[in-house]
Backbone as a printed PyTorch tensor [residue, N CA C, xyz], in Angstrom:
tensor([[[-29.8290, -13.7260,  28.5380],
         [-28.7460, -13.3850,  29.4260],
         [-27.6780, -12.6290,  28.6500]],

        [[-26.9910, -11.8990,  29.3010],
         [-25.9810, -10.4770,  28.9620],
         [-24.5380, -11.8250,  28.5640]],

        [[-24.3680, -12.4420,  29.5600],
         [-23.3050, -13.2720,  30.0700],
         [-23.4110, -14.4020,  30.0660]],

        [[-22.7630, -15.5930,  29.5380],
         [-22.7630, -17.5210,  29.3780],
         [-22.9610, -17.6100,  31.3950]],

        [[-21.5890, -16.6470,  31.7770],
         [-22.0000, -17.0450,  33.1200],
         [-23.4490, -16.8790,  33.9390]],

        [[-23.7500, -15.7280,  33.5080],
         [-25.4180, -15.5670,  34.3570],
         [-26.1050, -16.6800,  33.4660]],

        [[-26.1490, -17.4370,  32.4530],
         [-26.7170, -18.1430,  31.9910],
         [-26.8400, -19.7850,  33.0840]],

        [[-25.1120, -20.3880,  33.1410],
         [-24.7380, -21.4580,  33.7990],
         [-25.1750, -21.0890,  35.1540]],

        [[-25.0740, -19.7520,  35.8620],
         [-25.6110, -19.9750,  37.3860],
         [-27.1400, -20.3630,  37.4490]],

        [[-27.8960, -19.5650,  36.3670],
         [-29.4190, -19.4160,  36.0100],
         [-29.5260, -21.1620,  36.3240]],

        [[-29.1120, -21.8650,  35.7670],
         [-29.5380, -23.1700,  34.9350],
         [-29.2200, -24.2010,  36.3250]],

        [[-27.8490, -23.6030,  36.8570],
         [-27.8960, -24.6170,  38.2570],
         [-28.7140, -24.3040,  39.7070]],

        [[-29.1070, -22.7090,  39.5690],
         [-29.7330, -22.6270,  40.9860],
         [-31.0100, -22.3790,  41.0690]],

        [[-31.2100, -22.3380,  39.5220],
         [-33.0610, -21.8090,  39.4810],
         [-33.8220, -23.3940,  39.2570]],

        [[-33.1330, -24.5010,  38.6250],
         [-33.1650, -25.7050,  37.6400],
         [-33.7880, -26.5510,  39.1820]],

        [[-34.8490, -27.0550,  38.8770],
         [-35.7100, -28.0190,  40.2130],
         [-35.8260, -27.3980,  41.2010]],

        [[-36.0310, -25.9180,  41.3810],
         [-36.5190, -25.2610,  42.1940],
         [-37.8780, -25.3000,  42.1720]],

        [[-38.6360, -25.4050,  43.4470],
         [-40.1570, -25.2310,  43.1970],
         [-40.5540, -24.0460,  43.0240]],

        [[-41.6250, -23.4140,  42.1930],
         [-42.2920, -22.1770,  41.5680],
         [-43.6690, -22.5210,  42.0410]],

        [[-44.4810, -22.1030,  43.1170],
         [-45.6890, -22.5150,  43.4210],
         [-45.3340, -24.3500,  44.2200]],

        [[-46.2880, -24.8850,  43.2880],
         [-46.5440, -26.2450,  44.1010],
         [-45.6290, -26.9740,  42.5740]],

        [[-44.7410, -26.6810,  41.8130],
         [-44.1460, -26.9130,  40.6820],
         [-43.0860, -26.9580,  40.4500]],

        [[-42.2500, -27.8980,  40.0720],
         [-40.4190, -28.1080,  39.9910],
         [-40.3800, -27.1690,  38.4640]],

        [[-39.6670, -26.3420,  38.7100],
         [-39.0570, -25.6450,  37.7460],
         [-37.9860, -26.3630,  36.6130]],

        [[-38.4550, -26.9130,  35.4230],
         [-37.4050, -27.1540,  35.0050],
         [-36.8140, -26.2540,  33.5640]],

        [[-35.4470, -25.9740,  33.3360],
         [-34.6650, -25.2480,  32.7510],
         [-33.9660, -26.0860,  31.9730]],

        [[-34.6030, -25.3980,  30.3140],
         [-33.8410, -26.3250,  29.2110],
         [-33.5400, -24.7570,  28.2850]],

        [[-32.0490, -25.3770,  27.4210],
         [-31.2920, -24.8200,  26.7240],
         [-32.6750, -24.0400,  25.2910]],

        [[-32.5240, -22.9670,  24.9830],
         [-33.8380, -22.3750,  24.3360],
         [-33.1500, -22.5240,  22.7670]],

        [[-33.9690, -23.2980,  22.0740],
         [-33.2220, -23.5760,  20.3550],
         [-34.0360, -22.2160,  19.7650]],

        [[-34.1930, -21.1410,  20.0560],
         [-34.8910, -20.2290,  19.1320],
         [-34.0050, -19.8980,  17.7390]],

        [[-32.2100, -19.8540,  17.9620],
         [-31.2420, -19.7110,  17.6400],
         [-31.5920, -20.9770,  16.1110]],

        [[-31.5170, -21.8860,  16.4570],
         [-31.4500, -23.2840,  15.8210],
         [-32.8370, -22.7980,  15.1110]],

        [[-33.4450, -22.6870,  15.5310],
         [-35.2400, -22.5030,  14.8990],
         [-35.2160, -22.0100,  13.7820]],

        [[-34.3940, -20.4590,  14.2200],
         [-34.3570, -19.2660,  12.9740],
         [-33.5270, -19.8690,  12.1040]],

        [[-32.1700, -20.4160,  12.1650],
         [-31.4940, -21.1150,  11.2880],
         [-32.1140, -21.7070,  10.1060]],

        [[-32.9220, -22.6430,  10.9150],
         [-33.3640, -23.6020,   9.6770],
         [-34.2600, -22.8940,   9.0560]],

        [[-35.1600, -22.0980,   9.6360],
         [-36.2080, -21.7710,   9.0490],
         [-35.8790, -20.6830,   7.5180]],

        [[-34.3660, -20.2430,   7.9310],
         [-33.8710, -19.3250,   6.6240],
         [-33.2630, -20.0860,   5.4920]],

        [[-32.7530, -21.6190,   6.4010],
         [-32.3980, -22.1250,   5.1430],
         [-33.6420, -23.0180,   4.4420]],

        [[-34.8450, -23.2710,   4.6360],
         [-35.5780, -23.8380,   4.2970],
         [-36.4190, -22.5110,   2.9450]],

        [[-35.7490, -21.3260,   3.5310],
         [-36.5510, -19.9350,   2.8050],
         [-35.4560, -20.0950,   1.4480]],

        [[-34.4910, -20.2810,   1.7040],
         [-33.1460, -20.0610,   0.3480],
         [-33.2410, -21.5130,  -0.6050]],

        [[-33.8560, -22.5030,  -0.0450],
         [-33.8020, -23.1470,  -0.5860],
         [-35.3090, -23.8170,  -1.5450]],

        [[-36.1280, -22.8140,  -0.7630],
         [-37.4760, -22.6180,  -1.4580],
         [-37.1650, -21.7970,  -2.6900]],

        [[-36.6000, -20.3710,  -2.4730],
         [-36.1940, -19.3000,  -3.0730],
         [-35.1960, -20.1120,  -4.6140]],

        [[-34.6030, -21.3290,  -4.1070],
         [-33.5390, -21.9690,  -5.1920],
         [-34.2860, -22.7000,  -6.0240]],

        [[-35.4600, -23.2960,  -5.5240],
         [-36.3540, -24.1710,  -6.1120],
         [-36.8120, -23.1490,  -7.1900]],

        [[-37.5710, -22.2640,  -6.8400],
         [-38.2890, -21.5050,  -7.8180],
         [-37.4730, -20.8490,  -9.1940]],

        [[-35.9470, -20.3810,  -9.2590],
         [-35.5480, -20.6000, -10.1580],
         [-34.9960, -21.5910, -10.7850]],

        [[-35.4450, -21.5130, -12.1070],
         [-35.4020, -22.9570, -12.6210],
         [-34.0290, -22.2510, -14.1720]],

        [[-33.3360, -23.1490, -14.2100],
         [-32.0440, -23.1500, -16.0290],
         [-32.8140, -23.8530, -16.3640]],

        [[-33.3420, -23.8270, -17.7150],
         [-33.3500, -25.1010, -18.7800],
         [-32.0810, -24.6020, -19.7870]],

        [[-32.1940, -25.7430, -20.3340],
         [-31.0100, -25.9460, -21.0780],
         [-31.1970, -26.8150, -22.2540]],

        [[-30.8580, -26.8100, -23.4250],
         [-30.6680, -27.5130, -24.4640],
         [-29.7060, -27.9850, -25.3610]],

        [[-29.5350, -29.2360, -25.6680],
         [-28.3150, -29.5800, -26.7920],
         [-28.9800, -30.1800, -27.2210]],

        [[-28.5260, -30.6600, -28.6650],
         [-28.8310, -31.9350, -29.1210],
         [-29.8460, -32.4000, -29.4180]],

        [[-31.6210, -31.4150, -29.1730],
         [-32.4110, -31.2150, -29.3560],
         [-33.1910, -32.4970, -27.8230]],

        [[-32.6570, -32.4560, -27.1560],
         [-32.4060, -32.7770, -25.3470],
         [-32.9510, -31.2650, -24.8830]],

        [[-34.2800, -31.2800, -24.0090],
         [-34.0060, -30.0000, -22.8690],
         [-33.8370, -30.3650, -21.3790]],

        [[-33.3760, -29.4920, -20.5630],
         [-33.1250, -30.5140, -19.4520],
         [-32.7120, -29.0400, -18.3480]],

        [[-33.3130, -29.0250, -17.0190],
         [-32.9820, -28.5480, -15.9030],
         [-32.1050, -28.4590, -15.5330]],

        [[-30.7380, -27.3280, -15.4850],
         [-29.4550, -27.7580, -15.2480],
         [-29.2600, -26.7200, -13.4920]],

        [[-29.7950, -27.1100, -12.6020],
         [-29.4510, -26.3020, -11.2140],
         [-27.7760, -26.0620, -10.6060]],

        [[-26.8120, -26.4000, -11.8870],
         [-25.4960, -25.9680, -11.3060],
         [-25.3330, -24.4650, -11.8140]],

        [[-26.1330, -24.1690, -12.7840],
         [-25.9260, -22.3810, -13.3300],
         [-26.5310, -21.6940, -12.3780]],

        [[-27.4200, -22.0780, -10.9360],
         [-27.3300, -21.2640, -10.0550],
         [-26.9180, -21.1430,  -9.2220]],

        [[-25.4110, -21.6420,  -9.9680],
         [-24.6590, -21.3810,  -8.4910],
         [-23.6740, -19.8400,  -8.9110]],

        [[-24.2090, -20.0750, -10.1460],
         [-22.9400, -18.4930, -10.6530],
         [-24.0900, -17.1430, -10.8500]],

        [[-23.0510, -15.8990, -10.5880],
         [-23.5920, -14.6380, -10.8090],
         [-25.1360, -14.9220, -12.0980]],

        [[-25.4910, -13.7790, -11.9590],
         [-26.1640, -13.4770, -13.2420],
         [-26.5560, -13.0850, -14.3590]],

        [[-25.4000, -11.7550, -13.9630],
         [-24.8400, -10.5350, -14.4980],
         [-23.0510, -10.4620, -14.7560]],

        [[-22.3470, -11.8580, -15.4330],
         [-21.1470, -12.3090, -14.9520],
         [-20.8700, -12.2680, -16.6380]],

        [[-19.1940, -11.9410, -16.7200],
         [-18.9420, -12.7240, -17.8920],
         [-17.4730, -13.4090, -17.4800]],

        [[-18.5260, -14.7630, -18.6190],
         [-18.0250, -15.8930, -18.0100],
         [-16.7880, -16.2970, -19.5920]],

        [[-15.4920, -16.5080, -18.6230],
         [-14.6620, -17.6220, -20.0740],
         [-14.8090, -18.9010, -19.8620]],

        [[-15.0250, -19.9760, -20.6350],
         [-14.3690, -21.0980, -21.1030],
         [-13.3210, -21.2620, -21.3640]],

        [[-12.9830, -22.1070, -20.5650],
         [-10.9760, -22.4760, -19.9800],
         [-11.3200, -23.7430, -20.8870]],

        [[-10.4410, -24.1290, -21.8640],
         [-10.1350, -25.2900, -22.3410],
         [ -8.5530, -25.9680, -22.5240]],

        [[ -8.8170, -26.7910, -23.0240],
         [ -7.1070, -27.7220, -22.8460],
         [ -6.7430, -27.4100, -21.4220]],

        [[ -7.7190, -27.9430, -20.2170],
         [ -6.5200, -28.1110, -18.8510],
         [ -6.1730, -29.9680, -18.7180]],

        [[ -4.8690, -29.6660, -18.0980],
         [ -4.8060, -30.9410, -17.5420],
         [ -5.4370, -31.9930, -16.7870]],

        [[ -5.5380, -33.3610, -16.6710],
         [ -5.6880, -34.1660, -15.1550],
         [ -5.2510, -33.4860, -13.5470]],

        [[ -4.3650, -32.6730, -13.9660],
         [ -3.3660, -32.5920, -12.5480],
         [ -4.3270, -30.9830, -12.1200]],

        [[ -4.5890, -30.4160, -12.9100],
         [ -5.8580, -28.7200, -12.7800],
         [ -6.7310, -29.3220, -12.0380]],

        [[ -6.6200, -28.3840, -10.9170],
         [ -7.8800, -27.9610,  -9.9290],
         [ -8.1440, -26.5490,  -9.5520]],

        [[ -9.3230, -26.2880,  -8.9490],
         [ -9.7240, -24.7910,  -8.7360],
         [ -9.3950, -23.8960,  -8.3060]],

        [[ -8.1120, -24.3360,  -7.4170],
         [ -7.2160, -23.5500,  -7.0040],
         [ -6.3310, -23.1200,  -8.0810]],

        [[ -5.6120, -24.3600,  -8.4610],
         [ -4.7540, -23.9340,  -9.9970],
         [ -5.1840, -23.0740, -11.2290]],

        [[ -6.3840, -23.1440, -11.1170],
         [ -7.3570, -21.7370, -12.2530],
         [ -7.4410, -21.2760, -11.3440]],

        [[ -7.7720, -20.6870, -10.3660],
         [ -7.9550, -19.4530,  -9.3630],
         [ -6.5660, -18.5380,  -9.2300]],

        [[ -5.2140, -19.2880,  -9.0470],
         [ -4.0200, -18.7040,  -9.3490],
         [ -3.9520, -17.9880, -10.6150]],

        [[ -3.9030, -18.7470, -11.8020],
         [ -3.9730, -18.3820, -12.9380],
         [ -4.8830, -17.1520, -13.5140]],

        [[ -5.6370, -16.6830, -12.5530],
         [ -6.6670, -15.5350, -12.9590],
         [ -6.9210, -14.1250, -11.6690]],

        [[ -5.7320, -14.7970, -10.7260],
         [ -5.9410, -13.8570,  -9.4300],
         [ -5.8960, -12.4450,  -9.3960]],

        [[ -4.9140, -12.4580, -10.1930],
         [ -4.7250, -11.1740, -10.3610],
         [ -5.6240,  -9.7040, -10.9220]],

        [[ -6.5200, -10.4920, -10.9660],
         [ -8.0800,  -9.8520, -11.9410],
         [ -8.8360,  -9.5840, -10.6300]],

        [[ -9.0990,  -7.8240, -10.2290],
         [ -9.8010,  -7.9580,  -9.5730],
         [-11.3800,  -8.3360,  -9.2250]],

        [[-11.6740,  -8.2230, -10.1650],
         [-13.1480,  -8.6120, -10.2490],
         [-13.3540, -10.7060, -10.7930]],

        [[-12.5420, -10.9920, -10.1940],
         [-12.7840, -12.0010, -10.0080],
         [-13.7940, -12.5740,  -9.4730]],

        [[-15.0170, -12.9910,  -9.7980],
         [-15.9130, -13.7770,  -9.0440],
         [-15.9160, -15.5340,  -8.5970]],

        [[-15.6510, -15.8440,  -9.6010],
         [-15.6890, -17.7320,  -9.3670],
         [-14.6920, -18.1750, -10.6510]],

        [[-14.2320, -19.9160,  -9.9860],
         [-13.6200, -20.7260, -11.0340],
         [-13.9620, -21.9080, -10.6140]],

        [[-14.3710, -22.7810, -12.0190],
         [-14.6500, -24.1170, -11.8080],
         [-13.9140, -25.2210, -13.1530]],

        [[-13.4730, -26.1420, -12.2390],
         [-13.2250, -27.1440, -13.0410],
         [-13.7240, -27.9520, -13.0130]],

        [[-14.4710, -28.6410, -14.4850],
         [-15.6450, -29.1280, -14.4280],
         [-14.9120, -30.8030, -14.7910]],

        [[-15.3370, -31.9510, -13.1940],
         [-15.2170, -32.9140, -13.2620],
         [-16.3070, -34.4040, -13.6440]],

        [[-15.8430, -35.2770, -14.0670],
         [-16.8370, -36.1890, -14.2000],
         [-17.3320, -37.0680, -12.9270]],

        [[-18.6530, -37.3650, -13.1790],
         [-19.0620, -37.1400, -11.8930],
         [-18.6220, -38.4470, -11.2470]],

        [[-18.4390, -39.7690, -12.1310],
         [-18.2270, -40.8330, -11.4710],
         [-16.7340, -41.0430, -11.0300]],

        [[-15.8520, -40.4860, -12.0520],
         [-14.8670, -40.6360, -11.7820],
         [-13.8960, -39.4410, -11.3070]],

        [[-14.3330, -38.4050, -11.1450],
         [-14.1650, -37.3330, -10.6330],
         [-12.4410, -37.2260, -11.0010]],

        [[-12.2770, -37.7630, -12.2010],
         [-11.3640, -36.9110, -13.1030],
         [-12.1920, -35.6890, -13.9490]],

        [[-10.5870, -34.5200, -14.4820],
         [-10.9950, -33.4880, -15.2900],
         [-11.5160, -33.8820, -16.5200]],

        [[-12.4470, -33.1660, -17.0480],
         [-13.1280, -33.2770, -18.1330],
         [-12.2180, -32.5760, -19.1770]],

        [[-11.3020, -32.0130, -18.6560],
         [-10.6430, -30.8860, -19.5880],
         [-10.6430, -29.3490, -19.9490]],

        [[-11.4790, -29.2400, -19.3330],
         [-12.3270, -27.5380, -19.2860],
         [-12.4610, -27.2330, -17.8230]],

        [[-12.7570, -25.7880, -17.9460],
         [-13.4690, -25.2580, -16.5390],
         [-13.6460, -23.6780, -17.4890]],

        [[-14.5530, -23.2770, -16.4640],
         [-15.3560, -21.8490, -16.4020],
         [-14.8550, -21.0520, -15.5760]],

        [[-14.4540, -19.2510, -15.9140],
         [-14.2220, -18.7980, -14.9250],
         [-14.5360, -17.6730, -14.9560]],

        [[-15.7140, -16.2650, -13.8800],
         [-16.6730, -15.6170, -14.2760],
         [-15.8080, -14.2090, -13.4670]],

        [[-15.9630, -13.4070, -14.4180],
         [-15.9120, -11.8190, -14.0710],
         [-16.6540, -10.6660, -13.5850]],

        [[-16.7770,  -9.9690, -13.0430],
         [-17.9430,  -8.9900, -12.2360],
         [-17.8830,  -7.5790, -13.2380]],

        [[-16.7120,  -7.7300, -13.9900],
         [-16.2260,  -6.3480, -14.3650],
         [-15.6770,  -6.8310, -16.3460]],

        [[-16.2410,  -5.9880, -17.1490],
         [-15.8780,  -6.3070, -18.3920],
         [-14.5410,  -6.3510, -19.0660]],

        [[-13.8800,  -5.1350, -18.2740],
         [-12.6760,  -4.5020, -18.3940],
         [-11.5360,  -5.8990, -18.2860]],

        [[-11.7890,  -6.5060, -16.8060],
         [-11.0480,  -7.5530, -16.5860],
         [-11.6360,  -9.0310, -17.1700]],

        [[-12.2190,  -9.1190, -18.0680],
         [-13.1370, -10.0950, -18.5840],
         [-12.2010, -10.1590, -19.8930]],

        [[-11.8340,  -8.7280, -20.5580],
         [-11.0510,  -8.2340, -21.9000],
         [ -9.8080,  -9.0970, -21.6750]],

        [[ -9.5330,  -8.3060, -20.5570],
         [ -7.8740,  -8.4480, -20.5030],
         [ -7.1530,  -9.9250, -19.9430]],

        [[ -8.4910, -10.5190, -19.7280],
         [ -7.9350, -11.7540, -18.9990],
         [ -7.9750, -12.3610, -20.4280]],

        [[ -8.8830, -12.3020, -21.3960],
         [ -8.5700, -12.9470, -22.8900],
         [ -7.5520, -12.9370, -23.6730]],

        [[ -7.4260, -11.2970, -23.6740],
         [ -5.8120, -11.2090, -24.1840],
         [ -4.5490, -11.7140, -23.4430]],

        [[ -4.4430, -11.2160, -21.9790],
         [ -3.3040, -11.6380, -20.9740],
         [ -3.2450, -13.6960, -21.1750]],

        [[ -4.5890, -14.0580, -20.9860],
         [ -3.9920, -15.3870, -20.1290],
         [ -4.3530, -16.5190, -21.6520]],

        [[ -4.8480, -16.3580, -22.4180],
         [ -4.9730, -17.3910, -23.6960],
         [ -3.4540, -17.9640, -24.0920]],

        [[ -3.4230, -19.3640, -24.1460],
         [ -1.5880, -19.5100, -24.3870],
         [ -1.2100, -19.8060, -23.5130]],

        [[ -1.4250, -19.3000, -22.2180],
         [ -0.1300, -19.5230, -20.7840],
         [ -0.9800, -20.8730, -20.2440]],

        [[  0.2860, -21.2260, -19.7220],
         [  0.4740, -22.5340, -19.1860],
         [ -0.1720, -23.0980, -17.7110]],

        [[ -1.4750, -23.4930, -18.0310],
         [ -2.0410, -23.3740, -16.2110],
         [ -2.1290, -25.3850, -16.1820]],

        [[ -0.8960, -25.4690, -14.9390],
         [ -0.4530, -27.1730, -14.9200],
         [  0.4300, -27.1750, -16.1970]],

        [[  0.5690, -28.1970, -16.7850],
         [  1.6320, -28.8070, -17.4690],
         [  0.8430, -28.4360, -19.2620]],

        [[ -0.3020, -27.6960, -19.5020],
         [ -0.5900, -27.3550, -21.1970],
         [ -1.0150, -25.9160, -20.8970]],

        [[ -0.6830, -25.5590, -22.3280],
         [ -1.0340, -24.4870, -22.7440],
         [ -2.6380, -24.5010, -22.2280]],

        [[ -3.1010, -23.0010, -22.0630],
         [ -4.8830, -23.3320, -22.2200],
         [ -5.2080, -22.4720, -23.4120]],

        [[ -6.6380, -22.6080, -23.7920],
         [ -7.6150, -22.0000, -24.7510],
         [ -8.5860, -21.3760, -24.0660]],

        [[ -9.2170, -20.0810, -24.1240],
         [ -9.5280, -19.6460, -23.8470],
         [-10.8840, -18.8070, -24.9750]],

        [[-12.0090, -19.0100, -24.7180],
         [-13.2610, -18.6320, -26.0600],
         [-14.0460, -17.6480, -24.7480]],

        [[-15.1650, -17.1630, -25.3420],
         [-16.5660, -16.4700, -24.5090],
         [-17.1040, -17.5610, -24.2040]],

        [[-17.8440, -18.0330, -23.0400],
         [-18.6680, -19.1330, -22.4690],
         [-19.9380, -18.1090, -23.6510]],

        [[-20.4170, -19.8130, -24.0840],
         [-21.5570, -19.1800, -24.7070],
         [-23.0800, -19.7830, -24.0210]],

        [[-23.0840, -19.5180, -22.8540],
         [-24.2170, -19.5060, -21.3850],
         [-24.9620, -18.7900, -21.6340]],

        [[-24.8150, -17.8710, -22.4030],
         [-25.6060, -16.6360, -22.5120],
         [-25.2270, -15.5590, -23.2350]],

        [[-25.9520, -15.1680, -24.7510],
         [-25.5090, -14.1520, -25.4940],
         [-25.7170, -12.9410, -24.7080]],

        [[-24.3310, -12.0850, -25.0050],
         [-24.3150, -11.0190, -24.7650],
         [-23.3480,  -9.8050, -25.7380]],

        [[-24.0480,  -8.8840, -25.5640],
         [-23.7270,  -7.3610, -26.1070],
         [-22.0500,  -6.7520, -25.8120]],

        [[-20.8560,  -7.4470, -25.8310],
         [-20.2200,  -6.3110, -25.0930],
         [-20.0590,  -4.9310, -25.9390]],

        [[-19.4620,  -5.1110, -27.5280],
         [-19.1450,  -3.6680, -27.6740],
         [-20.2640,  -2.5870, -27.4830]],

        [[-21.6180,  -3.1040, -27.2540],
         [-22.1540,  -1.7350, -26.1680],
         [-21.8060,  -1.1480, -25.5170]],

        [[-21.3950,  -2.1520, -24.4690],
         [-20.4930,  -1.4690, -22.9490],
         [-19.2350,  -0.6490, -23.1980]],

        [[-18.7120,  -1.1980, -24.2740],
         [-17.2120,  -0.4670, -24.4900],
         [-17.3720,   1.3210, -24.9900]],

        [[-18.4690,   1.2190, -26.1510],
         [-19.1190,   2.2360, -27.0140],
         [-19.0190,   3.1660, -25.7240]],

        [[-19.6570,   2.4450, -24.6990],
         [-20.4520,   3.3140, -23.8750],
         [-19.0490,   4.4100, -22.8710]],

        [[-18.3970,   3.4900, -22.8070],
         [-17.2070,   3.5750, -21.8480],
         [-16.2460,   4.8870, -22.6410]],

        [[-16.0280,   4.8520, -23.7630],
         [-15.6220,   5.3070, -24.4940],
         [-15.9850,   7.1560, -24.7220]],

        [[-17.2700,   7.0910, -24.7070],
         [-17.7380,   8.4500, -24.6710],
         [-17.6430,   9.1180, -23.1100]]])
């Protein structure tokens, strides 16, 4: 139907009408609901199949929270935040960066206090630079923060710069 209304008249004047020797009955069509699930059952197949391992400590171990970030991201390590830091409060602290992609403050799970750290990932190198120099030192909540390269994943930058350069 074009219209909810041609739908509601459909449903009251066609609904236990006989069709032949047969009561017509008229139910709401889940094709809508069908496709839904059926895409999230595809993304979450699609999530299964990539797999993080991960290692410390000579420990390896499946870590499925690194797919929740870019892939192609560079990422800082936010250190020294407060109890009172949440993701909003690092999201302020870095807004101004347009290539902002994500910020996380990474809590414990039982007690869902701060651990003291959070991660926060860039789309663009340029603002990846300048957020090191600009924001290392400033005050996000009540301490100074620290600010290093997340080391998630070695990467190349003065390539990119070399490159930028010419």
């Amino acid at each position: 139907f074009k219209d909810s209304n041609d739908y509601i008249r459909a449903m009251r004047e066609v609904n236990g009408k006989y069709i032949g020797n047969r009561p017509c009955k008229l139910r709401k069509s889940s094709w809508k609901d069908r496709q839904y699930t059926v895409e999230i059952k595809k993304k979450k197949l699609k999530s299964k199949d990539k797999r993080v391992m991960r290692t410390a400590a000579g420990d390896v171990w499946d870590d499925p929270s690194l797919l929740e970030w870019e892939d192609n991201d560079f990422r800082i390590f936010v250190g020294d935040l407060g109890n009172e830091c949440n993701d909003e409060m690092l999201y302020r602290a870095f807004s101004k960066y347009p290539s902002l992609l994500k910020v996380k403050v990474i809590r414990d799970k039982r007690s869902n206090k701060t651990k003291g750290f959070g991660f926060v990932s860039f789309k663009d190198s340029n603002d990846y630079i300048r957020a090191m120099r600009e924001v290392n030192g400033k005050y996000i909540g009540n301490r100074p923060c620290k600010l290093r390269k997340s080391s998630w994943k070695d990467r190349q930058y003065t390539v990119e710069i070399k490159k930028k350069k010419l």
